[in-house]
C-alpha positions in Angstrom: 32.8 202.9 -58.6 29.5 201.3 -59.8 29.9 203.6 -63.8 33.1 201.9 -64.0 32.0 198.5 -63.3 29.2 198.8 -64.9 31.8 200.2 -68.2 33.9 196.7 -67.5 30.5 194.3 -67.4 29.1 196.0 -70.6 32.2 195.8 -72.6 32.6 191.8 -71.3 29.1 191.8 -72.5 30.1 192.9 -76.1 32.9 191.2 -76.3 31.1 188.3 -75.7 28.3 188.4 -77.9 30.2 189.0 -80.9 32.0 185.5 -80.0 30.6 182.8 -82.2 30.7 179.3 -80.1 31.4 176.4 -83.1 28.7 173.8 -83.4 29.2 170.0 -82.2 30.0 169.1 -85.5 32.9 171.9 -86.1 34.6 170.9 -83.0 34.6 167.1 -84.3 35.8 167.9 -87.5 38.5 170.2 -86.2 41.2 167.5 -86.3 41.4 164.3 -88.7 44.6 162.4 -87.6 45.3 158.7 -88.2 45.2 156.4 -85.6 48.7 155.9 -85.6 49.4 159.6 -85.3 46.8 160.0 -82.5 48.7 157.0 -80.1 51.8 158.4 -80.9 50.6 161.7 -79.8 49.1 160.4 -76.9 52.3 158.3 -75.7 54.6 161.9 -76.5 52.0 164.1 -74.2 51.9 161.7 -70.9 55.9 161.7 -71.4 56.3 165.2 -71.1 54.3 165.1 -68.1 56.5 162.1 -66.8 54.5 159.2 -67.4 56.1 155.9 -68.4 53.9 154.3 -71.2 54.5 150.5 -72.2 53.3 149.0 -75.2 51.5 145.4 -75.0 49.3 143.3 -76.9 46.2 141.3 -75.2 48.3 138.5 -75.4 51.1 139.9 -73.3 49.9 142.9 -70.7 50.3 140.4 -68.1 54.0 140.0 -68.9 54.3 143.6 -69.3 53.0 144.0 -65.6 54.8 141.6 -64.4 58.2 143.6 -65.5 56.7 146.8 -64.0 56.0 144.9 -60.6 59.5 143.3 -60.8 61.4 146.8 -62.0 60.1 148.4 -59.4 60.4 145.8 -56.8 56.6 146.3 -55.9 55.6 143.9 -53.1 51.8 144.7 -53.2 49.0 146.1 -55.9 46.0 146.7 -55.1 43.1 145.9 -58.3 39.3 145.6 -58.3 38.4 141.4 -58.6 35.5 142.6 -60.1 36.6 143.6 -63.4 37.9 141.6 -66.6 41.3 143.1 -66.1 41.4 142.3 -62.5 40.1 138.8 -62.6 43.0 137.7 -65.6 45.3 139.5 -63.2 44.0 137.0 -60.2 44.2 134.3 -62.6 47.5 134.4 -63.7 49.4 135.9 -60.4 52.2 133.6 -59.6 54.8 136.0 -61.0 53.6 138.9 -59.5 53.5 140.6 -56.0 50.8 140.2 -53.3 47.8 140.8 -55.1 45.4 143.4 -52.5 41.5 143.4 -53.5 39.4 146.6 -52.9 36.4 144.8 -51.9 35.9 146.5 -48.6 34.1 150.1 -47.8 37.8 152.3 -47.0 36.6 152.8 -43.4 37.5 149.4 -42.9 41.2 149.5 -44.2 41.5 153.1 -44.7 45.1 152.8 -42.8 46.5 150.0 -44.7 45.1 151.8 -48.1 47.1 154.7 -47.1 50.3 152.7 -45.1 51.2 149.7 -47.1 49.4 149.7 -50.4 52.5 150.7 -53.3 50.7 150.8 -56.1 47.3 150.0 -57.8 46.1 148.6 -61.1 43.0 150.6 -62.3 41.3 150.4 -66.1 40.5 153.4 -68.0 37.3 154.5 -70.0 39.6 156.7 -73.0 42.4 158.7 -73.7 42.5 162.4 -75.1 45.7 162.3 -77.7 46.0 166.4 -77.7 46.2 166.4 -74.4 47.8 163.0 -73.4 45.2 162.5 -70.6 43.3 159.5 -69.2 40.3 159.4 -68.6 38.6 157.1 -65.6 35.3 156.8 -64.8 35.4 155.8 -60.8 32.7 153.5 -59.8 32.1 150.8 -56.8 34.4 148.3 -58.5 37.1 150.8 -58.8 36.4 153.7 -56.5 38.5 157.1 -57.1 40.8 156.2 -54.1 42.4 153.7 -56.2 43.8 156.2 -58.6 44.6 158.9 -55.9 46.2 157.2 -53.3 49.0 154.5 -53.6 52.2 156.3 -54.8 52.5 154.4 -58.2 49.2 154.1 -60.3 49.1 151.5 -63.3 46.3 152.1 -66.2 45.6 149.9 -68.8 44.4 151.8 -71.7 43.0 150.2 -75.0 44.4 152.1 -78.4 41.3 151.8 -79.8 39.5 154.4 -77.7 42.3 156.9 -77.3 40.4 159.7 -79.5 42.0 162.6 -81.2 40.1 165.5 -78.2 38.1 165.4 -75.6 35.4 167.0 -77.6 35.7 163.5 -80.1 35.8 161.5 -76.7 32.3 163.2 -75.3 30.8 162.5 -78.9 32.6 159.2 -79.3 31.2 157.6 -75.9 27.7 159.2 -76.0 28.6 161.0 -73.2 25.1 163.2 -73.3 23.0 160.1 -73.3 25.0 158.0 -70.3 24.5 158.4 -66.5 27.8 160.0 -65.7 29.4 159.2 -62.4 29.9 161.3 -59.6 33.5 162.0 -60.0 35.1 161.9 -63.8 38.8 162.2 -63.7 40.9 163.2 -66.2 44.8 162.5 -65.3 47.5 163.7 -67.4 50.9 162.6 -65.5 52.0 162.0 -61.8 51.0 164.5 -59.4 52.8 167.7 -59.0 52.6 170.7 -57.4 55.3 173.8 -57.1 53.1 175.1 -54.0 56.2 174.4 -51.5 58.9 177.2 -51.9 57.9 177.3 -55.6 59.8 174.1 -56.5 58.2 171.2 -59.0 57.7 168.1 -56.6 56.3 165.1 -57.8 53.7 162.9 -55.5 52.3 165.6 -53.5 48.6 165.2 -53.6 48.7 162.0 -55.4 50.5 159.1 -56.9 54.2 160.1 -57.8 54.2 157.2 -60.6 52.0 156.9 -63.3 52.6 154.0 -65.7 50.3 153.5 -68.6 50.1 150.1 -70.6 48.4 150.4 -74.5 47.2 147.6 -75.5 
């Protein structure tokens, strides 16, 4: 037993050092796309996985998540007041639905965050085009909950950093010389899971919705 493992680890040994790993630089290079070709990559990716992706302007995001609210006959989001996306929100709320503020540690609302809170309103740090993935960098203004929790999850996303790989992202964002947080997600569609009797559901371990607004 111990020659033939011993015959499996020294051929994954082999194998492995003949593999030559491409430098940062190779893997930057590796795709050159427009900008308009990355977004529409982007927006084609998080549809196959069942996302609905709106486009906006900074001039009218607010408008477009008003029609989301109203299409969807939301009657509560929850949004950080803390951020520059959740304070124009607060500012400009009389067509939308009862605005809920994650100000509070969860133990002290943890049922209502779980019970009555339809949908949330986070920002996003980037997109990955090849991929069409989000990327969210949870922190005390926007803990991971946000994301995870309520059963429709709207992201605002800014064209402008929606980057070609995650490889361009990390290099991008100076990813090697910034504290990272404790939990990075990386969200490419609703959640799904075929676990139960092998069939695709949708909202399983996580929001059923995801809507994504470029701006």
């Amino acid at each position: 037993m111990n020659d033939t493992r011993n015959t499996i680890l020294n051929r994954l040994k082999a194998a492995s050092s003949d593999q030559t790993m491409p430098s940062a630089r190779d893997i930057s290079n590796s795709v050159n796309w427009s900008s308009n070709y990355t977004v529409q990559l982007f927006r084609t990716q998080l549809q196959s996985a069942h996302a609905e992706i709106y486009d906006a302007t900074d001039h009218s995001w607010l408008m477009t998540l008003q029609h989301i609210c109203r299409v969807k006959h939301l009657k509560n989001v929850l949004l950080s007041p803390a951020t520059p996306w959740g304070k124009a929100i607060i500012e400009n709320s009389a067509n939308l639905p009862s605005l809920k503020y994650y100000d509070n540690p969860v133990e002290n609302w943890k049922q209502s965050l779980f019970d009555g809170i339809e949908a949330a309103f986070t920002s996003t740090y980037g997109g990955i085009a090849n991929t069409g993935t989000l990327i969210l960098w949870p922190d005390s203004q926007e803990p991971r909950l946000m994301s995870l929790v309520p059963p429709v999850h709207i992201a605002v996303i800014e064209k402008t950093k929606i980057y070609n790989s995650f490889a361009e992202a990390i290099k991008a964002q100076h990813w090697s010389e910034t504290e990272l947080p404790a939990n990075m997600l990386l969200i490419s569609g609703p959640s799904k899971s075929a676990d139960i009797e092998q069939t695709l559901t949708y909202g399983v371990h996580g929001p059923k919705e995801l809507v994504v607004i470029m701006v």
